[in-house]
C-alpha positions, 0 to 999 in steps of 0.5 A, a space after each residue: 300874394 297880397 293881391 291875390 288874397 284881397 280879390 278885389 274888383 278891379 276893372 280890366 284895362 282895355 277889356 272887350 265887352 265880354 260874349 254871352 254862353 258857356 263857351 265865352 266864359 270858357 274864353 274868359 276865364 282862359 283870356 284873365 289866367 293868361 292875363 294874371 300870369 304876365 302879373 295883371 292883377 286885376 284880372 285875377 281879381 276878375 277872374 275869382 269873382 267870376 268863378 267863386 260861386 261856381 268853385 264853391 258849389 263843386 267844393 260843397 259837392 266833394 266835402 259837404 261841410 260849406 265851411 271846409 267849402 268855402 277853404 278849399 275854394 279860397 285854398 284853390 284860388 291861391 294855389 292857381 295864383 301861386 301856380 300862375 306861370 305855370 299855365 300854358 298858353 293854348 290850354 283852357 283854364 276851367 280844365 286845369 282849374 277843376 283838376 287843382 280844386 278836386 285834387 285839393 278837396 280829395 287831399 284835405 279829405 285823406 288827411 282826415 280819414 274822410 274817404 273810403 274807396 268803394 267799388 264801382 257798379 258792374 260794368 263800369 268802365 273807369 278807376 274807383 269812387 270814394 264816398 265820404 265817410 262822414 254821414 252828416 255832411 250837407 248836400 250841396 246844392 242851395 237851389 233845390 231848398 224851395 219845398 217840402 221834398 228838400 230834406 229827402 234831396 238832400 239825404 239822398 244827395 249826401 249817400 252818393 259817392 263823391 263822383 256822382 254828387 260831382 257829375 251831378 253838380 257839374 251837370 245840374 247845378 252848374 249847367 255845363 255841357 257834356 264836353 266841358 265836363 269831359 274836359 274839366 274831368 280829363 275823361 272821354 264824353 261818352 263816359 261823362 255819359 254813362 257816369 251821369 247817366 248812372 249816377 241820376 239812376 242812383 240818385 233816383 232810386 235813393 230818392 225814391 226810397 226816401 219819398 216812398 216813390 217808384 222811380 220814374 224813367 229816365 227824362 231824355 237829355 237833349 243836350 
């Protein structure tokens, strides 16, 4: 797949002026996987350089190393365009492309002994978490590196379970809302809801200990 490896930019044929919001780029990277599937390679091209950031800032959230972040994004890429007529028309693509990058991120972290399951709070309503095994790994998230509270961010950050560091980042880091999450993660809103609602407490209380701080009260979530 030699045009999948160069992820060149190539423009579109014919391609409309693209629409603005988190709901367009749903449309968008659905419209180029459809158009990568009847072999348009360009929107492949188009369609990595549109997600790349946001794929490694999830990958960087599961595995922590930005190096084994950086293979799993590209590892991800290419089994989407090695999968590519398998994507089926009507179904959205961010869904089915968190499925295969998460599926390839907890796969390469088994391989390396990297996951230990943990058991899940009193009145969890789901399966299991894992959490790394490897305690030096990097939390994920370049835009919280601004100040002097960075270095207790991202100690707290890298103590949580591999599910909330991915909530959060989907959530906080990539800005997307509660039904994109639900969708991407194959799972109810509500429980999109309570994972996030209960991994910012664990977050909050880690920070805390960190800071020498009480945690403060949840900030409503209007969104």
């Amino acid at each position: 797949m030699s045009q999948a490896r160069g992820f060149s930019e190539v423009p579109l044929k014919g391609s409309a002026t693209p629409a603005k919001g988190p709901d367009a780029m749903v449309i968008e990277a659905t419209r180029l996987m459809l158009a990568t599937r009847e072999g348009d390679h360009g929107a492949f091209d188009d369609l990595v350089g549109r997600l790349r950031g946001r794929a490694f800032a999830v990958a960087h959230s599961l595995v922590g190393s930005p190096e084994d972040a950086h293979d799993m994004t590209q590892e991800t890429f290419m089994k989407v365009y090695r999968a590519r007529e398998t994507f089926r028309e009507g179904e959205a693509f961010l869904p089915w492309f968190h499925r295969i990058l998460r599926n390839t991120c907890f796969s390469f972290l088994r391989k390396r002994g990297r996951l230990r399951k943990v058991s899940l709070s009193a009145g969890a309503e789901d399966e299991g978490d894992f959490e790394l095994a490897d305690p030096d790994a990097p939390a994920p998230s370049a835009r919280a590196e601004a100040d002097e509270r960075t270095t207790a961010f991202r100690a707290a950050f890298e103590t949580l379970t591999a599910r909330d560091r991915e909530v959060i980042t989907l959530r906080h880091f990539e800005e997307l809302s509660y039904r994109s999450i639900a969708e991407s993660l194959d799972i109810p809103q509500g429980t999109v809801m309570s994972r996030l609602f209960h991994a910012r407490r664990r977050l909050r209380e880690k920070l805390g200990d960190a800071l020498g701080e009480t945690p403060s009260p949840d900030a409503t979530d209007r969104r």
